[in-house]
N, C-alpha and C positions, 0 to 999 in steps of 0.2 A: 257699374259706373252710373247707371240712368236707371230708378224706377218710376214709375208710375204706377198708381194702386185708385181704383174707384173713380177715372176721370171724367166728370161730366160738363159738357158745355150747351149750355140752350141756350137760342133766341127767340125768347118769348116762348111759345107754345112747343117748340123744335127743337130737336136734341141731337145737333148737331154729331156730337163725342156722347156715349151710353152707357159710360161703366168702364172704362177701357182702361184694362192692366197690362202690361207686360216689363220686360225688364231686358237690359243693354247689357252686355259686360264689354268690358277692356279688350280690346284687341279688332274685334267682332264688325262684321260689315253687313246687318240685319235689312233684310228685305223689306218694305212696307208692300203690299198692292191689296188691291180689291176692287170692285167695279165703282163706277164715279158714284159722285153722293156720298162713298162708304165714311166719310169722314177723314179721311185721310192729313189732307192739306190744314185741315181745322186744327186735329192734332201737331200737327206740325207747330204751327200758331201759336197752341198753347203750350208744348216745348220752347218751343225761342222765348217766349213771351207775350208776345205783340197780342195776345188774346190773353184776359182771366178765366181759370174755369168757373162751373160754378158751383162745382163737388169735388173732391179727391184732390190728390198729394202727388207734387213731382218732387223726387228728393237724384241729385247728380253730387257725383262723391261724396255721399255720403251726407251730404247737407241739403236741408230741404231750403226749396227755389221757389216754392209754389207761389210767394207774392213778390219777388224779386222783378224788376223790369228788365225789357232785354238788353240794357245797356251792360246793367249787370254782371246780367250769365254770357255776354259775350268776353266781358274782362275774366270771367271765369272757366272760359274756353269752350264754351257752346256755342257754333255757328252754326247758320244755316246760310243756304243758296235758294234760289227761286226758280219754279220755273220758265219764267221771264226773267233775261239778265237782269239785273238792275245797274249797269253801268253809268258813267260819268259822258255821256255820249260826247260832249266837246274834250273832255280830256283827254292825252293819248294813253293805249295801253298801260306803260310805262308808269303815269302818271297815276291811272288806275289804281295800281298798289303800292305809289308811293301815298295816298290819299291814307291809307287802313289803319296802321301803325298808334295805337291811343298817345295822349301824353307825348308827344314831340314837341322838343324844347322849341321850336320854331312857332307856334301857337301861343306862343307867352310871349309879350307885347316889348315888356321889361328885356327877356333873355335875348330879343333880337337887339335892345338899344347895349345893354351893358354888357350880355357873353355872347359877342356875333360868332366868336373861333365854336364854342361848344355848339351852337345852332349849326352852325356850316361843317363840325363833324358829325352830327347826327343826322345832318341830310344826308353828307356823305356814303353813311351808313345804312342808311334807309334803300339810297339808291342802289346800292354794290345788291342789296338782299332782293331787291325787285327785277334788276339784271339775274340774279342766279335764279330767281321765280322765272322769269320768261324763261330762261334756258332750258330748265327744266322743263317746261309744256311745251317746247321748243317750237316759240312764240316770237325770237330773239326778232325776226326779220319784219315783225309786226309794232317793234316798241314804239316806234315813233308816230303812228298811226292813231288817228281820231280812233278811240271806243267805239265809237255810234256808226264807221265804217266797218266795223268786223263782220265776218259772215257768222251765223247763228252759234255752228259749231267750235269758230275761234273764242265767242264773249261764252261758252261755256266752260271753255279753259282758263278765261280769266277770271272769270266766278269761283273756280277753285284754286286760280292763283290766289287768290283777293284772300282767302280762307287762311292761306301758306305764309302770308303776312303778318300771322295772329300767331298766338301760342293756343291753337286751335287743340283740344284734347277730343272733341266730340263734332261731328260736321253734319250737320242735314241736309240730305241731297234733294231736292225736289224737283222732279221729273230731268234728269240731267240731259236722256236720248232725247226729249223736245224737242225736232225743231235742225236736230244734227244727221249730217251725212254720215253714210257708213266706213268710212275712212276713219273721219275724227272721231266717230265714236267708238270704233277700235283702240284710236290713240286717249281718247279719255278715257276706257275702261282699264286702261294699261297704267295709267298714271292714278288712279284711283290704288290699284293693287301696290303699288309699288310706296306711294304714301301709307296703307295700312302694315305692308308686309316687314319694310324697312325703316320706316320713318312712326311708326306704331300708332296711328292714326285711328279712330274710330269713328264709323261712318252708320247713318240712317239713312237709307237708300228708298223714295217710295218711284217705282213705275211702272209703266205698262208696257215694258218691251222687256219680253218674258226670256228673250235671250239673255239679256245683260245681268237680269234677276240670275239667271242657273249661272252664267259666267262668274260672277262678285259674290253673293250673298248666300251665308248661314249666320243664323238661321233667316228663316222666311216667316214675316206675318198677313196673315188675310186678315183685312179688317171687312165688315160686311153692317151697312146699320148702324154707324155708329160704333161698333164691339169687333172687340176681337173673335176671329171665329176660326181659327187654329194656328199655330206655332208649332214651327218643324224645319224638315230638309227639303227642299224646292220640290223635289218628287213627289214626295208625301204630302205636299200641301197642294199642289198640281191635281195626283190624281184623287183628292177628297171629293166626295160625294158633292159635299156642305158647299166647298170652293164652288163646283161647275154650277150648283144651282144659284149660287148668289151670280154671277158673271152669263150664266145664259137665262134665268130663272126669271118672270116673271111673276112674283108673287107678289099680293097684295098687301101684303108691308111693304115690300121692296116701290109698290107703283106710288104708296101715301107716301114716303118718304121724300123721294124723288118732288111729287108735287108738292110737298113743302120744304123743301129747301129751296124751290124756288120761288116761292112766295114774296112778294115785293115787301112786307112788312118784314120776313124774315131779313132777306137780303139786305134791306134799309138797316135794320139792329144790325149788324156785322159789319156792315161797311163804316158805321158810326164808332163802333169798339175797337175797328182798325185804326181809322184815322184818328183816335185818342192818341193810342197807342205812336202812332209819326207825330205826333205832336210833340 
């Protein structure tokens, strides 16, 4: 479903992403982790889009994406989620996933003066779908409720309602335990399984809550440096050598790295290629 082959992103002297291959298939709820810095979120970035690389090929079914924007690849069913909601904070839930939906006749100026019935049944319809979305994350008692009121763990259910509103084929999770109680995030790792297992969903999972990795995901990738630094079953990638030393390892690649991704120049070039990008 999803390759990558040779992915490189720098800023300026930084190399953010260093070569980094791996490949998705269809079905599939692949692990991301590795210790901060590893480049992780960057990749993510240049999946969705919101970043260019500045080496190597993303090709998703089958067609290469590599300079498509993310408006794009989300029409063509690549979402992602953040690890900060990004909600409509004055909107209600409800309204949340009625906002998602591309192409709704009510957006066209004309279809509201000349076809108001076709406008007023495709709100209709819109509404009935974002009613059975809260059901499902059984969210129903929350719909009328401000966004910006939820608790951490409710806006990461509707981060992946928001998703459920789309003809979502590929979903990126970016850090979903963030921030969530262990309740909900029992109820989001349920509702994750139950979109891949029944609803044939395919998900890129990156986090650092090593339960939810062995609970959801195969396979598992460590990224370490920018690169991939093995592909497997949670076990096997667990107890690798390579794994324990990049996540307790102090080595001095791992400490220049570190201080250059934080480098104010570097951070300046990234936070400018972002904001193109929302532009």
């Amino acid at each position: 479903m999803l390759e990558v082959d040779g992915l490189v992103k720098a800023f300026g002297g930084f190399r953010a992403v260093d070569g980094c291959s791996l490949k998705v298939e269809k079905g599939e709820i692949l692990g991301l982790i590795g210790p901060n810095g590893a480049g992780k979120t960057t990749l993510f970035n240049l999946i969705a889009g919101a970043l260019q690389p500045s080496a190597g090929t993303i090709r998703f079914l089958d067609e290469d994406i590599t300079a498509l924007p993310t408006d794009a690849r989300f029409h063509k069913g690549l979402v992602r989620t953040f690890q900060i909601p990004h909600e409509f904070h004055n909107l209600s839930a409800r309204e949340n996933l009625m906002m998602v939906p591309p192409h709704q006749p009510g957006e066209n100026l004309f279809a509201n003066w000349f076809a108001p019935g076709k406008v007023r049944a495709a709100e209709e319809a819109v509404r009935h779908k974002a009613d059975a979305t809260l059901a499902f994350l059984e969210l129903t008692h929350v719909a009328d409720e401000r966004a910006g009121n939820l608790s951490g763990g409710q806006k990461k259910l509707l981060e992946l309602g928001r998703t459920m509103m789309t003809d979502a084929k590929l979903v990126l999770l970016d850090e979903p335990a963030a921030g969530v109680n262990r309740t909900l995030l029992r109820k989001l790792e349920e509702k994750i399984l139950i979109l891949n297992r029944e609803r044939g969903y395919t998900f890129i999972l990156i986090e650092h809550d090593m339960e939810m990795i062995e609970k959801l995901c195969h396979p598992v990738v460590c990224m370490a440096e920018g690169k991939v630094l093995i592909q497997g079953d949670f076990y096997a990638v667990r107890s690798d050598a390579r794994v324990l030393e990049a996540y307790l390892g102090e080595t001095p690649t791992a400490i220049e790295r570190e201080a250059a991704e934080h480098d104010p120049k570097v951070e300046e070039l990234r936070e400018q290629e972002l904001h193109r990008e929302d532009l």
